[in-house]
N, C-alpha and C positions, 0 to 999 in steps of 0.2 A: 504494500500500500504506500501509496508517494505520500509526500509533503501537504498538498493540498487535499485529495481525499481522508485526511487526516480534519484535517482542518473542515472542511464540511461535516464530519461526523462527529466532530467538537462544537461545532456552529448548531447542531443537531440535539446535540447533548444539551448545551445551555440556554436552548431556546424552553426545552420540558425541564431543567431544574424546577426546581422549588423556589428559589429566591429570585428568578426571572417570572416566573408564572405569577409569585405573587407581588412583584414588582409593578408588573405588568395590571394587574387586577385591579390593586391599590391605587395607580395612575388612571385608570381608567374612572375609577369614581370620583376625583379630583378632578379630572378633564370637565366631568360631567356638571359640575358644578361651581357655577362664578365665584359663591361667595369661598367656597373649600382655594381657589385658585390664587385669589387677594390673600387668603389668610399664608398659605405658601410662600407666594410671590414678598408678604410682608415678614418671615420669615428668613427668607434668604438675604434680606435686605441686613437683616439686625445680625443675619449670621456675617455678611460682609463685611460690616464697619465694624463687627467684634475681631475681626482677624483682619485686617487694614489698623486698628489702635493698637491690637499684639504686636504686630508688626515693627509699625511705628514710635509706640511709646514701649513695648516690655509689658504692657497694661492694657487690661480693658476698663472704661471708666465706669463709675456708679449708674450715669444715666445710662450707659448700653445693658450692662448685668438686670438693671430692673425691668428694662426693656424684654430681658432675655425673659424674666421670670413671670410677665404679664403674659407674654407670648407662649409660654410656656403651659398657662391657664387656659389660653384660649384654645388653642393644639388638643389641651385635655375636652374641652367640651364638645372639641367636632371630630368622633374616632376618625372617621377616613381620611382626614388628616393626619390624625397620630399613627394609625395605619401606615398612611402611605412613608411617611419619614423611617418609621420601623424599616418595613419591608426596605426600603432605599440603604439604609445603614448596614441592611441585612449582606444585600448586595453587594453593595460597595468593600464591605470586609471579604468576601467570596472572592470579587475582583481584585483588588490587589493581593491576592495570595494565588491566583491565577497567574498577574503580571511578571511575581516576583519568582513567581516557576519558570516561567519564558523566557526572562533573563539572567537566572543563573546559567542556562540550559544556553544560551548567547556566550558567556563566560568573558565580555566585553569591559573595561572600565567605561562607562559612560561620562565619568566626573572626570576624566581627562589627568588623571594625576593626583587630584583632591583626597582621593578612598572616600569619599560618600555615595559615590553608587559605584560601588566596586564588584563585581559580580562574578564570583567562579563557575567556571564548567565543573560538571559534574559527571 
């Protein structure tokens, strides 16, 4: 089996996981609805500027944390938004442990020198 029939049958596989399926599910109830999409969309917002202030300051400030913790409230009252962030988190922990299979398996430095993405064959 080559490289690419490979990769379809992996493309195959993670289409029917569980953490795409319910990925998938999740987004699909948020799609469906305006107000689930603003409460999202206002989410991502306060997750920006909380990691834009880490960044920048070493810090997040008082008014983002409360930010976080209103948002936080709100998230809890409308499941399929708490849903869909789960299942995304779900995912997202899946894929990068996907990615960083692919790239030891590359055995490439990508940091050029640095050792922070230093990546052995295996």
């Amino acid at each position: 089996m080559n490289i690419y029939d490979r990769a379809r049958e992996f493309a195959e596989d993670l289409r029917e996981c569980d953490e795409v399926v319910n990925l998938r599910k999740s987004n699909q109830k948020v799609e469906d609805n305006e107000d689930y999409k603003k409460i999202l969309k206002d989410f991502r917002k306060i997750q920006l500027d909380a990691y834009s202030q880490q960044v920048q300051n070493g810090k997040v400030s008082e008014e983002v944390v409360e930010k976080f913790k209103d948002m936080g409230n709100v998230i809890s009252a409308n499941p399929p938004v708490d849903e869909y962030i789960q299942a995304e988190q779900k995912f997202s922990v899946m894929w990068q442990n996907i990615l960083k299979m692919l790239n030891d398996a590359i055995g490439v430095d990508f940091s050029f020198g640095d050792g922070k993405d230093k990546v052995n064959a295996q």
